[in-house]
N, C-alpha and C positions, 0 to 999 in steps of 0.2 A: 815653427812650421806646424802645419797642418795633418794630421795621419789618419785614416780611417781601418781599423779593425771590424774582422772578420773572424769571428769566435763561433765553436760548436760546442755543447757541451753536450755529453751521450752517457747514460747510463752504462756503470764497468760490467763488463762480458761476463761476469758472476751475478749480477745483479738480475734479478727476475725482471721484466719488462712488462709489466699487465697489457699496457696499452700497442706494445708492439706485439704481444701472441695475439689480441684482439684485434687486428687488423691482421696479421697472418691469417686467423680462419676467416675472416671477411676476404680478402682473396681467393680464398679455396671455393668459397659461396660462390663467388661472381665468374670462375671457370677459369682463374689464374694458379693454377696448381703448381707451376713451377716456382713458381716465388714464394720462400720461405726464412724463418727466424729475422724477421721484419723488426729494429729497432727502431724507438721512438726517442728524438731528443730536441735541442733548442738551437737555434740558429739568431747570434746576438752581434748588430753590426753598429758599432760606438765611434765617434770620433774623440781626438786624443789630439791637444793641443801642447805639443812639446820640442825642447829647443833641437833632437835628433832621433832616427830612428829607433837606440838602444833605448833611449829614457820611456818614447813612447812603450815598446813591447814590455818592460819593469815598469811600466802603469799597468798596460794592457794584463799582465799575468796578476798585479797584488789584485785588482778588480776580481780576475775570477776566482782567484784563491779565500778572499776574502766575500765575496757578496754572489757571485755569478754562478758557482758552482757549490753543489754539494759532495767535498773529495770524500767522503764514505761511500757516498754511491754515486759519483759520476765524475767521470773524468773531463778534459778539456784540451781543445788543440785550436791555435789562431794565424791569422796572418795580417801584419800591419804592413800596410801600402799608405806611400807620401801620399798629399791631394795634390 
């Protein structure tokens, strides 16, 4: 079967975010004052050829534990849908 995953991976809530306080004050610039603590992360969508949905997400998770994320600083969360 066919599976397509839907992976984010987001820097941990302890982790300083450069790129997201830099677009937080570029909001404030543009007169979006409300909107604040802006994180910045990756949005990764793979297809996953396996015999059921369990073996898919135990591919989907060794991928991000091993290549897709960096678990010192960034965390991960997915959802794998049949095609």
């Amino acid at each position: 079967m066919k599976f397509i995953a839907e992976i984010d991976v987001m820097p941990k809530k302890e982790i300083l975010d450069p790129q997201g306080k830099a677009v937080t004050g570029s909001m404030k610039n543009i007169g979006l004052t409300e909107i604040e603590n802006v994180r910045i992360g990756k949005h990764i969508t793979l297809e996953i050829e396996a015999a059921n949905e369990s073996i898919a997400k135990e591919k989907v998770d060794t991928a991000c534990q091993k290549l897709l994320a960096n678990l010192i600083m960034e965390s991960y969360s997915f959802v794998v849908k049949a095609v």
